[in-house]
Steps between C-alpha positions, in 0.01 A plus 500: 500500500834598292479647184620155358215282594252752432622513137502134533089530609428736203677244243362220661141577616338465129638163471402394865129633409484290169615205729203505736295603232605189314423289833205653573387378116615217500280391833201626316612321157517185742152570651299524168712212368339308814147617508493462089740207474473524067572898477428603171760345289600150401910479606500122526367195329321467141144526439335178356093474436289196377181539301260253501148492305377158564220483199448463135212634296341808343262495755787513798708827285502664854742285651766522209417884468588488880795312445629772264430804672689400769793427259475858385517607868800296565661638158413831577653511894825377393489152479701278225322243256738260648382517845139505407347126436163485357238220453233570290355273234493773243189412297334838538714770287432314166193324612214541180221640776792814553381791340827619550723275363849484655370745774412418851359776742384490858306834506212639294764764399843363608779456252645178347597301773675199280766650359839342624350240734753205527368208372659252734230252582203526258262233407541130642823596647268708762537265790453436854888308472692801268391737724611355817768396324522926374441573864772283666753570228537129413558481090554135520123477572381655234288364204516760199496911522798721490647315797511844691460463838520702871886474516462752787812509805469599919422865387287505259098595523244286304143593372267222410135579336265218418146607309234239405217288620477335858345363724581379905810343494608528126561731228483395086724465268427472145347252254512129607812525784494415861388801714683653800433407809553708837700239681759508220566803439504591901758230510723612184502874640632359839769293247606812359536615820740264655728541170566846627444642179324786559425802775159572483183370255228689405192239374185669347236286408108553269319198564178429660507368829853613474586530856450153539897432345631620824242472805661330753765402235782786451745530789573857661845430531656449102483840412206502306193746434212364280179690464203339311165642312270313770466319774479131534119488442413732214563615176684749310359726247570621122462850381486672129246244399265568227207727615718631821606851520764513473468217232649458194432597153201300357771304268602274790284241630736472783604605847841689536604474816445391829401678801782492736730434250444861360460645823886407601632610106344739463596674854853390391463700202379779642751540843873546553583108618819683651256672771204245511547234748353100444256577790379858345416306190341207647272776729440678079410165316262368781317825525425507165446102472224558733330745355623743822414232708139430414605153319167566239727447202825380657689285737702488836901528343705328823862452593682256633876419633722697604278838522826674633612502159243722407629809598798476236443684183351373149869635359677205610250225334428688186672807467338814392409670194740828518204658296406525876805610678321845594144336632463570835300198717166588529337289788136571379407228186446709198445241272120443351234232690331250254141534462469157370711141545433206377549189719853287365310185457203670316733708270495221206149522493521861464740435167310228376130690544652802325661286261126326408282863510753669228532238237251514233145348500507114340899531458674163564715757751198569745417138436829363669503789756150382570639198554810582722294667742230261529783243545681675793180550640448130514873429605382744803180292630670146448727625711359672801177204468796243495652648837203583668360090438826366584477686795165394614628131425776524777336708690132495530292745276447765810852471617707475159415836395617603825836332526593599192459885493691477849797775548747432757586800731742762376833400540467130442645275230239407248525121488672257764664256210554699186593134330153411600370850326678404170375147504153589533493743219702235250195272613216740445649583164566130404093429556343921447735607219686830562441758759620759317591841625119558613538203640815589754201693721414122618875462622363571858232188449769269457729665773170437705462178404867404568495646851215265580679212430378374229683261241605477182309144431174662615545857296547263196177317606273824553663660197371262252165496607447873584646569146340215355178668596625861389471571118857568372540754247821572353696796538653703208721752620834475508542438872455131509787342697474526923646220654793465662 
């Protein structure tokens, strides 16, 4: 070699070694990128979440305290007011029974959780049509609110939470409006789907009997990733209830929060989203759910989908609080078990009872919470006695019982003609009065009774004579409406 090209080498060799070194980087870069397909950052697309807390009532304050704690998680990883809708029929904050006024928390020791929450869709505005409307982007569609809506493009990444009562098949909504009903929403998710208007969806759901919205419903193949608080056959739980420990301070009557609802927030609040993967938190939340997997106090939290998805980070749904930048992922769950639950359909009884034992001897207070309880109570035995006869009428009184407490395999759809499902509960309201949101437990029943073929002529006819038969008390709280 000349004396030419080896000063040629010595110049050159640095830059040669940076090359390769650059190559070599860039096929690991490419690597990771594969085998964690959402890295650690955001570079494309806008964030957009929708909060949902389907009921009204002092006795329900979990679900809106819910609702707003997740706002404050959104807030806090980054997300903008504008790209955060939120449905919630804001009757809690202000609400006489608050101790608190103008304060809403979701932890026996957590912070104001109210402040700043949008109030896009409060009171009758909270709707099964505004939020598909929301959902889909369509303003046109909308009755009332702020008109905001999920204006989201290709790119973008979209977080959905819904919190309230359930029950197979449907989840609430508030005071006096038609419910929502599996089939629909399955089929306005696929909607938003073909519009191309989004990359991936994140759906969360608290509800009992919550997995029941997408068993055998949600497709693997639109880029969505739902997980729910239970399966398809049981109920979800609430937690800081009077009495519990951790409970709340003896001025509330009232549970906090719910179960799995606090189990996913909380974990969010406590973990850097940027290193926590969907499936890392799902594994979290249904550990402590079920009680570490005993189910005592708890239920099973499922997913359904596209379970690929999972494996993407939290940071690209909600962001993540930088307060957390410097967390490293710890696999174990450190967050605290529950020692006590209370089950989601028994957790107005809880408020009410409470509610009755505090207020003074002979006061016209204890009188009318006296009064509320007993009359829930009643609402309760018309109608389980009411299903239970109308299903000995069709069915034969050793078979009805039977038929109606039937669960289809995992995996299947819960009812063959979901018009038939909605027709039968219009008719058992039009002749029983309201189901309520105890009630939606008996959603299976009339699945049941759909499946079998019966019709709507002969539900009418058992109907007025099981209910007939039934005394009929009234019920006071503010969940009336159910039908669709």
């Amino acid at each position: 070699m000349n004396r030419f090209a080896s000063l040629l080498l010595v110049l050159f060799f640095p830059f040669l070694l940076l090359v390769d070194c650059r190559r070599n980087l860039s096929k690991d870069v490419l690597k990771m990128q594969s085998e964690f397909p959402s890295g650690g950052n955001d570079t494309v697309g806008t964030r957009w979440a929708v909060l949902i807390a389907g009921s009204a009532g002092y006795e329900n304050y979990r679900h809106q305290a819910d609702v707003c704690h997740a706002y404050q998680i959104m807030k806090n990883g980054g997300l903008k007011d504008e790209n955060i809708v939120v449905f919630m029929y804001d009757d809690i904050a202000y609400n006489e029974e608050n101790p608190r006024p103008g304060v809403i928390i979701n932890h026996p020791q957590g912070e104001n959780v109210y402040p700043g929450v949008p109030k896009d869709y409060v009171g009758d505005d909270v709707t099964v049509n505004n939020f598909f409307a929301a959902l889909l982007g369509n303003k046109s569609a909308l009755t009332g609110g702020s008109g905001k809506v999920v204006d989201s493009g290709p790119d973008d990444h979209i977080f959905v939470y819904y919190t309230d009562h359930g029950g197979p098949g449907i989840l609430g909504m508030p005071i006096d409006q038609p419910n929502l009903y599996a089939d629909d929403l399955v089929t306005v998710l696929k909607k938003k789907h073909a519009s191309g208007s989004y990359k991936r969806l994140v759906f969360y759901i608290e509800a009992c009997e919550s997995g029941s919205i997408f068993e055998g419903l949600l497709p693997k193949d639109i880029n969505i990733y739902a997980t729910t608080a239970s399966n398809s056959a049981e109920s979800s739980w609430a937690i800081y209830c009077p009495g519990m420990f951790p409970g709340p301070t003896k001025e509330y009557d009232t549970c906090l929060g719910d179960l799995y609802s606090v189990a996913w927030m909380e974990d969010s609040d406590a973990n850097n989203l940027r290193n926590e993967s969907l499936k890392q938190q799902y594994h979290r939340v249904k550990k402590r759910t079920s009680d570490h997997g005993t189910y005592d106090l708890g239920s099973h939290v499922m997913q359904y989908g596209d379970v690929g998805l999972s494996k993407e980070h939290m940071f690209l749904y909600i962001g993540s609080n930088p307060a957390n930048d410097n967390i490293s992922f710890i696999d174990d769950n450190k967050l605290p078990s529950f020692s006590k639950a209370a089950n989601q359909r028994d957790a107005d009884l809880v408020y009410l009872w409470n509610k009755f034992r505090k207020s003074p001897e002979g006061s016209p207070k204890k009188h009318d919470a006296q009064k509320q309880l007993l009359d829930v109570i009643a609402h309760r035995l018309h109608v389980d006695n009411s299903m239970e006869l109308i299903g000995k009428l069709l069915f034969g009184a050793e078979k009805g019982p039977e038929l109606l407490r039937t669960v289809r395999p995992a995996g299947q759809v819960l009812v063959d003609n979901w018009e038939c499902l909605k027709t039968m509960v219009r008719t058992f309201e039009t002749h029983c009065g309201s189901l309520s949101q105890y009630g939606m437990k008996h959603m299976r029943s009339i699945a049941n009774i759909c499946n079998a073929g019966v019709g709507k002529e002969t539900m009418a006819e058992v109907s007025t004579q099981a209910c007939a038969e039934i005394p009929h008390a009234p019920y006071s709280s503010l969940r009336r409406g159910f039908s669709a």
